[in-house]
C-alpha positions in Angstrom: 0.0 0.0 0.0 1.2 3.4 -0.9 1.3 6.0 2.1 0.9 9.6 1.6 4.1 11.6 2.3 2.7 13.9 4.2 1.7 10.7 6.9 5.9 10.2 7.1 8.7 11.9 8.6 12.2 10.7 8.2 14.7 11.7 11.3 17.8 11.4 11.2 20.4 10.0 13.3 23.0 7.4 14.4 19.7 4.8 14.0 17.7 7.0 12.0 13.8 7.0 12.9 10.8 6.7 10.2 7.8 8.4 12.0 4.2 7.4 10.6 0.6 8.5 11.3 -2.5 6.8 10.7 -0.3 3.9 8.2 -2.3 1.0 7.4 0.1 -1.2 9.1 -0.5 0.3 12.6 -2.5 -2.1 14.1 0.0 -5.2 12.2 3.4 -3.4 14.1 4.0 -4.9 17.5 3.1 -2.2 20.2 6.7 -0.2 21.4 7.4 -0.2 25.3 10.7 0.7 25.6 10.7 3.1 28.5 14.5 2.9 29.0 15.2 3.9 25.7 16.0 0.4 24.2 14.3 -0.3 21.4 13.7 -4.2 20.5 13.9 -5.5 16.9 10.4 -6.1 15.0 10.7 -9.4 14.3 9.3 -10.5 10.4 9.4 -6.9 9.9 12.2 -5.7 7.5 13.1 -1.7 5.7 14.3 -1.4 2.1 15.8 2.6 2.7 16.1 4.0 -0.8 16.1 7.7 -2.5 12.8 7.7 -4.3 10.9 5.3 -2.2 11.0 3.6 1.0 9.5 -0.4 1.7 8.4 -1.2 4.9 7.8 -5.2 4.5 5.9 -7.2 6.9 5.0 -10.5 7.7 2.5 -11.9 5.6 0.4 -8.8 3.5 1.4 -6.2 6.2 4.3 -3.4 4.4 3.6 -0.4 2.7 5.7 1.8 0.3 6.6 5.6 1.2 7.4 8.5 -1.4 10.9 9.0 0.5 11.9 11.7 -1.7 8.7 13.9 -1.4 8.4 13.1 2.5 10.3 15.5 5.1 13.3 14.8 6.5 14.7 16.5 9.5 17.9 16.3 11.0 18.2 15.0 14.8 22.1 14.5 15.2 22.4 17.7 16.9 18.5 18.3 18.6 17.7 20.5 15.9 14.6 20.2 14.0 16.4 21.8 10.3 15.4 20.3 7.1 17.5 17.4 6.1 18.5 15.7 3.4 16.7 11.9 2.2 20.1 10.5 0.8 21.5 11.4 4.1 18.9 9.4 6.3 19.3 6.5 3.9 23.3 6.8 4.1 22.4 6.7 8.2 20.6 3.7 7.6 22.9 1.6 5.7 25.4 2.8 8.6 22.9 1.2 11.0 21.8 -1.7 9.0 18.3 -0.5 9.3 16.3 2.3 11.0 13.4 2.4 13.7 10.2 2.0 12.2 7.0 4.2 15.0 3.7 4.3 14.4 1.3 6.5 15.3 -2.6 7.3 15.1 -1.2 11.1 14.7 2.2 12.9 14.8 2.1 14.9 18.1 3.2 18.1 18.4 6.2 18.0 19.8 8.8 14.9 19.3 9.4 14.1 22.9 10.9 10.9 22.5 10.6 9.6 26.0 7.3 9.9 26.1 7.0 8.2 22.6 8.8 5.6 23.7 7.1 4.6 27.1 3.2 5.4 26.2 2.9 2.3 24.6 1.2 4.6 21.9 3.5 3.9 19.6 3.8 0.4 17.6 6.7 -0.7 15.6 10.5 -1.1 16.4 14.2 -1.2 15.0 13.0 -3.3 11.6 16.6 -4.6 9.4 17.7 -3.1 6.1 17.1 -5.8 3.2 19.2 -3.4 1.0 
C-alpha cells in the first residue's frame, strides 16, 4: 500500500527513525514499550531505505511503500529540527543496518521521544535493512 508523504517523517540519526501517522500497518506493528530507551527489533518486519521510495515489508500482506523523496526529512544529530536531506537518512541507515520504524494514530506536536517511547502509543521497532 502506498502511504501519503505527508503521513511520514524521516529523522535522522545514528539509527535513523521513520515516524508514521495513521499507516495501514499500525494495528500489524507490535506495540513499542521501551521506556529505558532500548528499542527491541520487529521481528518478520524488515526496511528497504532507498532515495525515491521507501519499503516497509511485513510479515504476511502487512508493508507499505513511502514517497521517501517527497516526504520531510529533519535532522536530529544535533537536537535540531532543520530540514534534512533523504540521501543522508538512507546513508544513516545503511550505517545502522536499518532504521526504527514508529507508528502512530497522529504525529504529536512535539517529538518528545521519552514519552513516545514509554506510552505504549506507539507500535513498531528497530526493523533490518534488506538493502
Amino acid at each position: 500500500m502506498l502511504l501519503n508523504p505527508e503521513k511520514s517523517l524521516f529523522i535522522r540519526g545514528a539509527i535513523p527513525v521513520l515516524l508514521l501517522a495513521d499507516a495501514p500497518v499500525h494495528g500489524a506493528l507490535p506495540v513499542l514499550t521501551a521506556p529505558d530507551g532500548a528499542v527491541p527489533r520487529c521481528e518478520g518486519w524488515s526496511i528497504v531505505p532507498k532515495l525515491t521510495l521507501c519499503v516497509v515489508d511485513g510479515p504476511g500482506e502487512a508493508g507499505l511503500v513511502v514517497p521517501a523523496l517527497a516526504a520531510p526529512v529533519i535532522d536530529s544529530a544535533d537536537g535540531s529540527s532543520e530540514p534534512g536531506n533523504m540521501a543522508d537518512w538512507c546513508a544513516d541507515a545503511e550505517h545502522a543496518r536499518g532504521a526504527i520504524v514508529l507508528s502512530l494514530d497522529q504525529f504529536p506536536e512535539v517529538l518528545d521521544w521519552d514519552r513516545l517511547l514509554g506510552s505504549g502509543a506507539a507500535r513498531g521497532g528497530f526493523l533490518p535493512s534488506m538493502s
